[in-house]
C-alpha positions as CSV (number, residue, x, y, z in Angstrom):
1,X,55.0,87.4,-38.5
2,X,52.3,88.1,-36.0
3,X,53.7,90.7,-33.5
4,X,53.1,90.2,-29.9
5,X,52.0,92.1,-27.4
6,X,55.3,93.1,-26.0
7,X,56.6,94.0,-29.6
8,X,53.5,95.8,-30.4
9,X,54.3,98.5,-26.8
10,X,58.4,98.0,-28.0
11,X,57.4,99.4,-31.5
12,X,54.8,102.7,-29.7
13,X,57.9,103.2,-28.1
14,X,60.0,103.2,-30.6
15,X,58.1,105.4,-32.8
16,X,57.5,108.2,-30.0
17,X,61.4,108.4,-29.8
18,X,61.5,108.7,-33.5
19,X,58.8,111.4,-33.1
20,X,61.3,113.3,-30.8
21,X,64.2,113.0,-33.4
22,X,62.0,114.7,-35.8
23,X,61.2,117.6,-33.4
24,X,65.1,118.1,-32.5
25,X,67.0,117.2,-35.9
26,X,70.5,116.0,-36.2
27,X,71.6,112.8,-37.2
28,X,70.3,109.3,-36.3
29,X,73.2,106.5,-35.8
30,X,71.5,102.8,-35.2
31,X,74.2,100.7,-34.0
32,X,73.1,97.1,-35.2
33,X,70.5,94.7,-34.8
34,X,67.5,96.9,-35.3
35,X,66.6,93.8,-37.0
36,X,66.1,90.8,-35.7
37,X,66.6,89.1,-38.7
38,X,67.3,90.6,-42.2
39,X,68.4,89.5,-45.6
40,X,68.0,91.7,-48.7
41,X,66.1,89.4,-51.1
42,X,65.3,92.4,-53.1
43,X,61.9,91.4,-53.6
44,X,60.6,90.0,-50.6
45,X,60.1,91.8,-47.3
46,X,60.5,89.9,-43.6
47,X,56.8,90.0,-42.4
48,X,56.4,92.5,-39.7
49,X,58.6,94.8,-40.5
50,X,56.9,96.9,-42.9
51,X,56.0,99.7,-40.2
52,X,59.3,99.6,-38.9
53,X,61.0,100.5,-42.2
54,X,58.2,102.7,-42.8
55,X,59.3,104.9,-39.5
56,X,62.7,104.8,-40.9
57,X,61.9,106.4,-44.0
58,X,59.7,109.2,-42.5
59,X,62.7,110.1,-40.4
60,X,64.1,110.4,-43.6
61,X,61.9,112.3,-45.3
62,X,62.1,114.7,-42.1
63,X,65.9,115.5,-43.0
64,X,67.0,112.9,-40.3
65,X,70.6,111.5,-42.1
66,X,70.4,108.1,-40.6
67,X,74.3,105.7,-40.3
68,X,73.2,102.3,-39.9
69,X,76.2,99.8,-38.6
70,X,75.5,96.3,-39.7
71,X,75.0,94.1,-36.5
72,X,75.0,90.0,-36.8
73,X,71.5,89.9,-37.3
74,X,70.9,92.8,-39.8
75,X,74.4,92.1,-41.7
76,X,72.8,91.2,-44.6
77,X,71.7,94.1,-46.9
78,X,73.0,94.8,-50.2
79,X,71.3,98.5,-51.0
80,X,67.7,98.4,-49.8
81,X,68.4,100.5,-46.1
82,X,69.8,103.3,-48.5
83,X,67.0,102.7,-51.4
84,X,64.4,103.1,-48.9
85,X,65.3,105.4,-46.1
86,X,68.2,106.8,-47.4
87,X,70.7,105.3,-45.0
88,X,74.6,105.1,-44.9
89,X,75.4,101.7,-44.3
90,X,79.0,100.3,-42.9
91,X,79.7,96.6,-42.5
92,X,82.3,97.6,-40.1
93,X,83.1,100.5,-37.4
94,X,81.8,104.3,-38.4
95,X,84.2,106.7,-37.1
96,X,83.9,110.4,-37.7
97,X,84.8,113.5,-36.0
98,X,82.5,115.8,-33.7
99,X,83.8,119.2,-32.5
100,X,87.8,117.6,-33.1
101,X,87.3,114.6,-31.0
102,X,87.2,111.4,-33.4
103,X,83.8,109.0,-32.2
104,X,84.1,105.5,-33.1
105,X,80.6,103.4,-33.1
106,X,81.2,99.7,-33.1
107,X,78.1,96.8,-32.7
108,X,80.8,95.0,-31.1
109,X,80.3,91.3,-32.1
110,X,83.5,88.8,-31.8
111,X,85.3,91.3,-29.5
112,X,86.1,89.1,-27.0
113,X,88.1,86.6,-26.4
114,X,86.3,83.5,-25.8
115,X,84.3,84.3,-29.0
116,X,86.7,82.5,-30.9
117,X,84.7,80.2,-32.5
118,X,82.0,82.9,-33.1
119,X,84.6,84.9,-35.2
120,X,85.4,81.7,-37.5
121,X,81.4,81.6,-37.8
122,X,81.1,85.1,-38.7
123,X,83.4,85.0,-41.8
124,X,81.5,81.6,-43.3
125,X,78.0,83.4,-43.0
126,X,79.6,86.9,-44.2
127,X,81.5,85.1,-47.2
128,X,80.5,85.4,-50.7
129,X,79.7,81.8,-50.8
130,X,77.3,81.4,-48.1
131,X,75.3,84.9,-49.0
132,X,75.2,83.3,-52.6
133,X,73.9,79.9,-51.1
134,X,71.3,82.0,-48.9
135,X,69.9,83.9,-51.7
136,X,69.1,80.7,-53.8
137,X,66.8,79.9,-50.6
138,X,63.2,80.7,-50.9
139,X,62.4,83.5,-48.7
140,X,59.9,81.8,-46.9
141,X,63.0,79.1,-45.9
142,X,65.5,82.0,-45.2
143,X,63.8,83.2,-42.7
144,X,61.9,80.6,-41.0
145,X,65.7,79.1,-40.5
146,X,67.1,82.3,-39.3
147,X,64.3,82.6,-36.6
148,X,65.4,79.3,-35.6
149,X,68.6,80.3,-35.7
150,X,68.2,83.6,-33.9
151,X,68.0,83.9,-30.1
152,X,68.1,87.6,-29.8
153,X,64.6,87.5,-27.6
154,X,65.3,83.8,-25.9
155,X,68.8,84.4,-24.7
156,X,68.9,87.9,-24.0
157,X,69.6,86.9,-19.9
158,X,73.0,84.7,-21.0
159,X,74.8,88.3,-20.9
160,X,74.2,89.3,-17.4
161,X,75.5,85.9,-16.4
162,X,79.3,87.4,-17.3
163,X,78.3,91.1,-16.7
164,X,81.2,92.4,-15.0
165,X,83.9,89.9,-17.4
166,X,81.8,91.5,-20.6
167,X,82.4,95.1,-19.3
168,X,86.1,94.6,-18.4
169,X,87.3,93.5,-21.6
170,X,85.2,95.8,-23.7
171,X,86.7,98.5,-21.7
172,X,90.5,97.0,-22.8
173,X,89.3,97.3,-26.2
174,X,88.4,101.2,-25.3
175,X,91.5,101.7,-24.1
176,X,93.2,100.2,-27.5
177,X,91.3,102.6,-29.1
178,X,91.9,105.7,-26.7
179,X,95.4,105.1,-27.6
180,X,94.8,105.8,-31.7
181,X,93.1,108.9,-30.9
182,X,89.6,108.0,-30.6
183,X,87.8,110.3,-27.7
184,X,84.5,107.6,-27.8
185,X,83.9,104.5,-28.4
186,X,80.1,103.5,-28.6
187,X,79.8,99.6,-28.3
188,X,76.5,97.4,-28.5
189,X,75.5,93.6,-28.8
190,X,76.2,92.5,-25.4
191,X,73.1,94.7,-24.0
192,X,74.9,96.5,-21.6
193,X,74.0,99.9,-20.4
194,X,76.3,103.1,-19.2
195,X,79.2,105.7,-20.1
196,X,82.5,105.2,-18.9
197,X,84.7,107.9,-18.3
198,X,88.5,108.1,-18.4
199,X,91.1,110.8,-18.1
200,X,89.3,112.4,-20.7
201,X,88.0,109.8,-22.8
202,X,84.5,107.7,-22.9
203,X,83.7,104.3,-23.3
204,X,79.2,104.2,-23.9
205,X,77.5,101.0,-23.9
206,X,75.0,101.2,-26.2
207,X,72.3,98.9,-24.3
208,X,69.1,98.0,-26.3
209,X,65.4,97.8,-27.1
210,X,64.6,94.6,-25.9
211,X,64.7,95.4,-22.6
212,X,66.7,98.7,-21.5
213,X,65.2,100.9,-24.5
214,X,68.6,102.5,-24.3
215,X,68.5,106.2,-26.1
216,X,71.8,107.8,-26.2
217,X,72.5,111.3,-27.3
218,X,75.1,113.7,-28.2
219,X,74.6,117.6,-28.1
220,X,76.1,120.4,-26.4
221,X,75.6,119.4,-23.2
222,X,78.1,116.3,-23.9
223,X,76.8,112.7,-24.0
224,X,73.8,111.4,-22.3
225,X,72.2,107.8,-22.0
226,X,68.8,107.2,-20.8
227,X,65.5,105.2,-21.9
228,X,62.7,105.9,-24.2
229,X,60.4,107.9,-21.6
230,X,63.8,109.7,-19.8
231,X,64.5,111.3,-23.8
């Protein structure tokens, strides 16, 4: 995969935030979809992504512990993120606790309620069946199918379209979760951007790196969200 300009500026950006990480420490939490497309097929690598996973593992190396939540794009690794930059990987929700309030990080895929039909999809591609099927492909016809499957860069507009109906019901599930406890919930795939707050609970949108490149920290100042130059 030859990288394009844009990519090539996303990636310096990228890596200057990663540079920051290293200066400050702490703990990296990548909510899905750093990938456009990834399957573990053990021994074959998805063209350009070698630097990327090469960044990853120097934040590693730094004594960055990186969580990685699997998004819809990137749900498909079976040890390789913790082989080679040491990540904790969760196919579902990470939830942990943070000066005793619980924080819940969530990609966020099938949570509404028209995504009905996406929800039936996402158990046939997640079943053991399919991800058998897929690894019988060769690579080179894995992925060239998943790029044509993909429409991460293409679509990324269809979600302003329904903004405001997006934000409403994502804040409903917030408010499910207030309810069990959880202080803050940190949601992605729908690329919006902000931090909610509500009688003492917050709802963050994680945003994204294909156009926002959404940075959002926790330290003891509270939460923050900016982009890559505001960090």
């Amino acid at each position: 995969m030859d990288l394009d300009d844009l990519e090539k500026d996303r990636r310096k950006k990228l890596f200057y935030v990663f540079d920051k990480i290293k200066t400050t420490g702490g703990t990296l939490i990548i909510g899905g979809d750093f990938f456009d497309f990834w399957f573990d097929f053990h021994y074959v690598i998805p063209s350009g992504y070698i630097d990327l996973l090469e960044q990853l593992d120097q934040l590693h190396q730094s004594g960055i512990s990186i969580h990685y939540v699997l998004g819809n794009h990137d749900y498909w690794d079976f040890g390789y993120f913790n082989k080679k930059f040491g990540a904790q990987v969760y196919a579902d929700n990470i939830e942990f606790n943070h000066n005793e309030s619980k924080i819940q990080v969530c990609h966020g895929d099938g949570l509404l309620k028209n995504d009905s039909s996406y929800r039936l999809m996402k158990k046939i591609i997640r079943s053991r069946l399919c991800i058998f099927l897929f690894k019988n492909f060769h690579p080179d016809w894995g992925c060239a199918l998943a790029k044509k499957v993909s429409n991460t860069s293409g679509n990324y507009h269809h979600h302003d379209l329904k903004s405001d109906e997006i934000r409403d019901e994502l804040t409903e599930y917030a408010r499910s979760q207030w309810k069990l406890g959880i202080k803050s919930v940190l949601l992605g795939h729908y690329h919006q951007t902000g931090i909610i707050e509500e009688e003492g609970n917050t709802l963050i949108f994680m945003g994204d790196w294909l156009q926002h490149l959404t940075v959002t920290r926790l330290d003891e100042n509270g939460w923050w969200q900016g982009n890559w130059e505001e960090i």
